[in-house]
Backbone as a ProteinNet text record, in pm:
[ID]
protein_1_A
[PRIMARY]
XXXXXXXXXXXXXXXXXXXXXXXXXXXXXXXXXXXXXXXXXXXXXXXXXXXXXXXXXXXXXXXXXXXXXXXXXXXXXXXXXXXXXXXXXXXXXXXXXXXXXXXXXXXXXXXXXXXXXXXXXXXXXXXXXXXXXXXXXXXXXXXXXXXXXXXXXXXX
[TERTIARY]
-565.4	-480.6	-337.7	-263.5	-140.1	-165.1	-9.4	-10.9	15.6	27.4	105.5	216.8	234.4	322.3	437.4	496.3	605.3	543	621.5	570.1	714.5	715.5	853.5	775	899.4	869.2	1034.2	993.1	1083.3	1032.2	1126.4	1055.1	1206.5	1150.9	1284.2	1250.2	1324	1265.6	1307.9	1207.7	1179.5	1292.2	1362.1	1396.4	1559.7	1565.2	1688.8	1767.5	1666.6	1716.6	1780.1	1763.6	1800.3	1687.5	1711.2	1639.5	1637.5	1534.6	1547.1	1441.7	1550.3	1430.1	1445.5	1333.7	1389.4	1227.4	1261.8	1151.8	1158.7	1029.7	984.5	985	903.2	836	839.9	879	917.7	877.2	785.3	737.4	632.9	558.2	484.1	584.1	729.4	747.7	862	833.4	909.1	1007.5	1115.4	1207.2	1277.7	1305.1	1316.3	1420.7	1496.1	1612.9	1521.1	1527.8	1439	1328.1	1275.8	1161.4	1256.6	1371	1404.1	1479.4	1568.9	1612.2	1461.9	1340.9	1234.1	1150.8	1199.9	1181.4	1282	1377.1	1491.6	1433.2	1380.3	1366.4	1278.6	1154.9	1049.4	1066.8	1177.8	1218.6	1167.1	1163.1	1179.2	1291.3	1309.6	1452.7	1466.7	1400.4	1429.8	1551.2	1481.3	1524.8	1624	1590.3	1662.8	1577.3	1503	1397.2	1369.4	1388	1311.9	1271.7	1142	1048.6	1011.6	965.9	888.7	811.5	772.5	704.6	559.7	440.8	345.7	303.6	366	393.5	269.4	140.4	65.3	64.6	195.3	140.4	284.7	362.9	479.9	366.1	280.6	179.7	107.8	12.1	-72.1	2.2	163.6	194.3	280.4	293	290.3	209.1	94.4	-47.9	-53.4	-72.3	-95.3	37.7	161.5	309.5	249.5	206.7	113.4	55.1	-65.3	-127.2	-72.7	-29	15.6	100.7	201.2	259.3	198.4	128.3	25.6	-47.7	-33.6	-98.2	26.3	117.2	269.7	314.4	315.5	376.7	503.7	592.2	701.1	687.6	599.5	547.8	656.2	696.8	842.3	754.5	746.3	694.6	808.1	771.3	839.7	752.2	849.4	819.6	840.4	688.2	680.8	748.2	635	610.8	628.5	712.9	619	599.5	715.9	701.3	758.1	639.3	662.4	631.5	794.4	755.9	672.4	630.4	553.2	614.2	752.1	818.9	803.2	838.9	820.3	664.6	588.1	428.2	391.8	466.2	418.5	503.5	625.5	665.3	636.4	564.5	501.9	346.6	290.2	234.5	235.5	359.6	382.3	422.9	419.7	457	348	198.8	78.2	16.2	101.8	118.4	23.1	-102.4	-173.2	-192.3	-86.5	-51.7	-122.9	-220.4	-306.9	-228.1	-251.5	-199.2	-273.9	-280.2	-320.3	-344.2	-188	-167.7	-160.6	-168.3	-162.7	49.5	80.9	237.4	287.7	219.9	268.3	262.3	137	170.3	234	330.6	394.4	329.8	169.2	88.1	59.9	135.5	131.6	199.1	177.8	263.2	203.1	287.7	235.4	305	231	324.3	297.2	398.3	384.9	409.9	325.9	379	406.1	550.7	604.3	541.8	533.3	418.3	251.3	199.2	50.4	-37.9	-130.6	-222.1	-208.1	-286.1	-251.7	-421.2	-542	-619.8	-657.3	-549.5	-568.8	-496.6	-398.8	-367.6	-445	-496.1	-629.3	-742.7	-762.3	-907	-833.8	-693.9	-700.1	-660.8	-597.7	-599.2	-730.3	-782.5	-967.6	-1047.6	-1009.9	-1070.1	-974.2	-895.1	-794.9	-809	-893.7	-991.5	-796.5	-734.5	-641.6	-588.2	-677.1	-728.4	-781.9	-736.7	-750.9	-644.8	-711.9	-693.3	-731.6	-633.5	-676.1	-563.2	-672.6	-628.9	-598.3	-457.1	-416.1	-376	-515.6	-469.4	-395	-387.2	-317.6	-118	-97.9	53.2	73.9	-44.7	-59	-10.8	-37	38.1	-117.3	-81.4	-188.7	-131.9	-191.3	-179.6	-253.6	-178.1	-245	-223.4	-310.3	-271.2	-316.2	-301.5	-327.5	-420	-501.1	-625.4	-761.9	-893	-1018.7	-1029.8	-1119.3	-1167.6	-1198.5	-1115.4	-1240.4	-1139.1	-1226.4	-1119.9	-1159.7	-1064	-1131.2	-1042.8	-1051.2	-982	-910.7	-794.2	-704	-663.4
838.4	721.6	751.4	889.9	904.7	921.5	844.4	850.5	961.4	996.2	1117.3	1096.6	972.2	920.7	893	717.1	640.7	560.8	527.7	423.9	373.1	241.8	163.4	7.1	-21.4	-101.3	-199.7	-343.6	-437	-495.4	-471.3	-550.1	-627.4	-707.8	-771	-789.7	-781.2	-763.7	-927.8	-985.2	-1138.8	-1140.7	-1096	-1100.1	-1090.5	-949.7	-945.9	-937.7	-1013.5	-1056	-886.3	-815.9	-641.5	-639.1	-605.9	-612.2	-449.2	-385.1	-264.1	-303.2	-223.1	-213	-80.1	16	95.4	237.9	311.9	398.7	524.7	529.1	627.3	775.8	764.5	852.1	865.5	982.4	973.8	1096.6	1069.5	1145.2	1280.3	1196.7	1278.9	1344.6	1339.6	1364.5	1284.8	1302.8	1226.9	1199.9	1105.3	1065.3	1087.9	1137.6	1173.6	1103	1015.2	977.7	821.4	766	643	611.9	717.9	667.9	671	743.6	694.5	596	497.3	368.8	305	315.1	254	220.7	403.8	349.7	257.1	316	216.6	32.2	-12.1	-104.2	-158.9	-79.2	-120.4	-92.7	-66.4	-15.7	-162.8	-135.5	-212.8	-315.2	-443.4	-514.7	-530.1	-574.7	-588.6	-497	-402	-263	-169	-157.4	-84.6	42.7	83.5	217.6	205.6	344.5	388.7	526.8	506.2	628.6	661.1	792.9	823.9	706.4	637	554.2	656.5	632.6	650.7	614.8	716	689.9	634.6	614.2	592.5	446.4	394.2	211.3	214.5	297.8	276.5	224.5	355.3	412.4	270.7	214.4	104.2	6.2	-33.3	-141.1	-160.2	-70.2	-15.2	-5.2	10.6	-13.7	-173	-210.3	-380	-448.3	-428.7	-482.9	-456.6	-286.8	-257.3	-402.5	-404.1	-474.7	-635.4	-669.6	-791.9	-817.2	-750.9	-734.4	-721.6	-675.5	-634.1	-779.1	-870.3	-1024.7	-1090.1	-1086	-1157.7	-1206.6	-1142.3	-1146.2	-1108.6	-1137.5	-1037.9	-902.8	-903.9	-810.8	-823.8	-864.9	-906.4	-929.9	-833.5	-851.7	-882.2	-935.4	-1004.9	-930.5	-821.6	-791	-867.1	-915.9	-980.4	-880.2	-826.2	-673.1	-543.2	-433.2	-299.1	-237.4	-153	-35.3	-129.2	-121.8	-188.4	-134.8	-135.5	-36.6	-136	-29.5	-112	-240.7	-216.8	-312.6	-446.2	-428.1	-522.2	-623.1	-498.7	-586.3	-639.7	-579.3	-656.3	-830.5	-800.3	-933.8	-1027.7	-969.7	-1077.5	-1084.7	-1031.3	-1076.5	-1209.5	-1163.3	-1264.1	-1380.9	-1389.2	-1547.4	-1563.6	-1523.5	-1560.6	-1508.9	-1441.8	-1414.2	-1287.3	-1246.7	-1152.9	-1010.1	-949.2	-849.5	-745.1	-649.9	-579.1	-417.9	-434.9	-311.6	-143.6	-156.4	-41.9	-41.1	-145.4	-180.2	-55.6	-47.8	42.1	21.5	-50.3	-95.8	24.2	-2.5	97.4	255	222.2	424.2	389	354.8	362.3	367.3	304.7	252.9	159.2	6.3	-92.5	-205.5	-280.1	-373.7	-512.3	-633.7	-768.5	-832.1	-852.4	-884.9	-990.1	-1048	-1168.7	-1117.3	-1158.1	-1114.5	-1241.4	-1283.7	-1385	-1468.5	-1580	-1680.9	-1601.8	-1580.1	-1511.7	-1564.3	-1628.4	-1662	-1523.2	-1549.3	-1457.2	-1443.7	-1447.5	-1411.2	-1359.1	-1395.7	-1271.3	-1174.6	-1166.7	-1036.6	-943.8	-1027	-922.3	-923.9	-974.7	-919.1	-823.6	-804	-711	-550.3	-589.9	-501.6	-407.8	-522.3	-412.8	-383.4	-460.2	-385.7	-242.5	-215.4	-73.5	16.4	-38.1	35	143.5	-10.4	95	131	65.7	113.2	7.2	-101.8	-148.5	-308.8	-414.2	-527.4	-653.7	-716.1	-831.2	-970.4	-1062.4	-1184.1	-1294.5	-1312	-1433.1	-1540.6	-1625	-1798.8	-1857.6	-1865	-1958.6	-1928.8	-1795.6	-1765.9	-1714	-1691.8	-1693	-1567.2	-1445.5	-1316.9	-1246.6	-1117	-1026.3	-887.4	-845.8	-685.6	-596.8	-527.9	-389	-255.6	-134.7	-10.1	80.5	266.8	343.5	364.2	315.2	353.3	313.3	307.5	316.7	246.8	244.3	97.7	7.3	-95.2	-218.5	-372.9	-453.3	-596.6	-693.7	-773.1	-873.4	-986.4	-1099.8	-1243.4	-1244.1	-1269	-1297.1	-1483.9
1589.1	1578	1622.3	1614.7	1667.3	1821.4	1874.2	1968.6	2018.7	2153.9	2207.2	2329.9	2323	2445.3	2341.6	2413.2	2349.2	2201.3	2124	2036.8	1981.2	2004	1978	1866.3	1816.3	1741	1729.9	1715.3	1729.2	1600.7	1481.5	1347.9	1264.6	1211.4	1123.1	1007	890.7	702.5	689.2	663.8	594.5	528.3	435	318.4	296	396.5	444.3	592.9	694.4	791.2	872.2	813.7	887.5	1042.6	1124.5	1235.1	1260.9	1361.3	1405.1	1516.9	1631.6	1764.6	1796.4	1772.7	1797.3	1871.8	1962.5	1966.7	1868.9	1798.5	1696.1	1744.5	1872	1949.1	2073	2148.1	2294.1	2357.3	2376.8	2505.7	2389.4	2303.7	2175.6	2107.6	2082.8	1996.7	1901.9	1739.3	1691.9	1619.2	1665.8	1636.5	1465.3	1394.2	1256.2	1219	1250.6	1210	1245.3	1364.5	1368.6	1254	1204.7	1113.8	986.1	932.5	809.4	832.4	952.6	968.2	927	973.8	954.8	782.8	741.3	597.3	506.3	586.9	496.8	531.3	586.6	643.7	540.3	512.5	453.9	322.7	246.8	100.2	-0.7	-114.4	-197.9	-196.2	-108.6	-118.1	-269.1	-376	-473.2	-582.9	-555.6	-633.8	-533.4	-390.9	-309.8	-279.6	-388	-354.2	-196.4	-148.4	-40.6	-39.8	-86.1	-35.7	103.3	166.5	268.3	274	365.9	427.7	492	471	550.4	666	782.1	910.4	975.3	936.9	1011.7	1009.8	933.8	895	1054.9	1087.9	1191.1	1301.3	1354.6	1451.1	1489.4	1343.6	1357.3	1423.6	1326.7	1398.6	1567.6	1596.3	1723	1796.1	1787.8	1840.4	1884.4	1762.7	1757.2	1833.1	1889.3	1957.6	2067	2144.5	2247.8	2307.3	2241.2	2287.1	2300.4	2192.8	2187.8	2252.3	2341.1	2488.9	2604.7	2578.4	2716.6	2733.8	2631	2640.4	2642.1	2700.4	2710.5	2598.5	2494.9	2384.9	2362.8	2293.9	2266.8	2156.6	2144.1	2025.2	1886.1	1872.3	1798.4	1645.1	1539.5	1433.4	1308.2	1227.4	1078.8	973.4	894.8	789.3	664.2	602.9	472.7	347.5	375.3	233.3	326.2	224.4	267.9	166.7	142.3	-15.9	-104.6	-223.7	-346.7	-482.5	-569.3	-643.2	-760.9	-879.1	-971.9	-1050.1	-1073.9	-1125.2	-1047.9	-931.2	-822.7	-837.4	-841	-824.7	-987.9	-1057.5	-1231.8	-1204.4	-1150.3	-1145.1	-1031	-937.9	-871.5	-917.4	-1007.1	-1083.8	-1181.6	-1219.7	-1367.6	-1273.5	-1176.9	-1103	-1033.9	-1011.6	-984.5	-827.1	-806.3	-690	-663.2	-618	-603.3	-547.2	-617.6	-622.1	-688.7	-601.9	-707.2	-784.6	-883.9	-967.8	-899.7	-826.5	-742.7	-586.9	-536.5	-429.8	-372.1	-242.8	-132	-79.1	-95.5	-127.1	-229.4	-322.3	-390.2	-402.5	-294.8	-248.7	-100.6	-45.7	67.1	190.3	171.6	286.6	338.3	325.3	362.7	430.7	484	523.9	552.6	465.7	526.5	644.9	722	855.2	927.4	988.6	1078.6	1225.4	1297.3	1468.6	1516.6	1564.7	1680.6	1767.2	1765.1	1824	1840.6	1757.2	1740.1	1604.8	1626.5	1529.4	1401	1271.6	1162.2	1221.3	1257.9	1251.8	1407	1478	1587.7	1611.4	1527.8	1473.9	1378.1	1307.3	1219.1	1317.5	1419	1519.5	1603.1	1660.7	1696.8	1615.5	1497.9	1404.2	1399.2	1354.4	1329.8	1433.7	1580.3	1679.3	1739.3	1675.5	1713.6	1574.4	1482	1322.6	1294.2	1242.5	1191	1028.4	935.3	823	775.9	606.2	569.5	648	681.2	723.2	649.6	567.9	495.4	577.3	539.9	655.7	517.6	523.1	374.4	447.4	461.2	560.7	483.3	365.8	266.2	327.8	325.4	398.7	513.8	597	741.9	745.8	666.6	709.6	730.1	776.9	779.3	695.5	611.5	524.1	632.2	664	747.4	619.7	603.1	517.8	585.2	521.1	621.1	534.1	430	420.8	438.1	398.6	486.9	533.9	644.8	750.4	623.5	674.9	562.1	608.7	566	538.9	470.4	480.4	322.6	374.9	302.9	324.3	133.9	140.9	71.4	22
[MASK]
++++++++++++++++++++++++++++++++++++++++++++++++++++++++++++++++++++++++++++++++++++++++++++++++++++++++++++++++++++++++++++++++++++++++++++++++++++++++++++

């Protein structure tokens, strides 16, 4: 699943409007300062926490901009969710909101995401045709959950 070339990413945080365009990886190797602008990106807005981010959720969604450019896209993705600490997911709990108590968010493997003029369910077909872990498709808010763990997917 890692690349060995370029891998760039153009993402903006829902929440707090912070934008980053930036390449991770250049020429196989990687960028170490770009990926903690990247974790900072995906921190807990609530709380401010930023943990290490699990680089393979950078990789996936870089994969999926790839392609979704290569179809005249702007690849231009909108971060919903990423790292969420527990406090975070008890209270989007207590407001009904389906947040599982052994989110993949909460181990620093996830992300809900919107990609820039692109259906939410053809972003999850090409998600799972590039098998880049766990892929859940939530029509009700039109986002897609990508994680870096096992193949699988589900409807939300």
């Amino acid at each position: 699943m890692f690349p060995r070339g370029d891998s760039y990413l153009d993402i903006t945080n829902a929440h707090t409007g912070e934008r980053r365009a930036l390449r991770f990886m250049k020429d196989g190797r990687t960028d170490r300062r770009a990926l903690r602008r990247l974790d900072w990106l995906f921190r807990d807005w609530r709380d401010g926490e930023t943990p290490d981010i699990d680089h393979r959720i950078y990789w996936s969604l870089a994969a999926l901009s790839d392609v979704v450019r290569q179809q005249g896209h702007s690849g231009q993705i909108i971060l919903l969710s990423g790292f969420r600490t527990p406090e975070t997911t008890r209270f989007l709990q207590s407001r009904g909101i389906g947040a599982s108590s052994n989110s993949y968010h909460m181990k620093r493997r996830a992300a809900d995401v919107l990609f820039e003029g692109i259906p939410m369910t053809d972003v999850a077909n090409i998600a799972e045709w590039l098998q880049v872990g766990g892929v859940g498709r939530y029509h009700g808010s039109n986002f897609t959950h990508i994680d870096s763990g096992p193949i699988r997917t589900w409807r939300g």
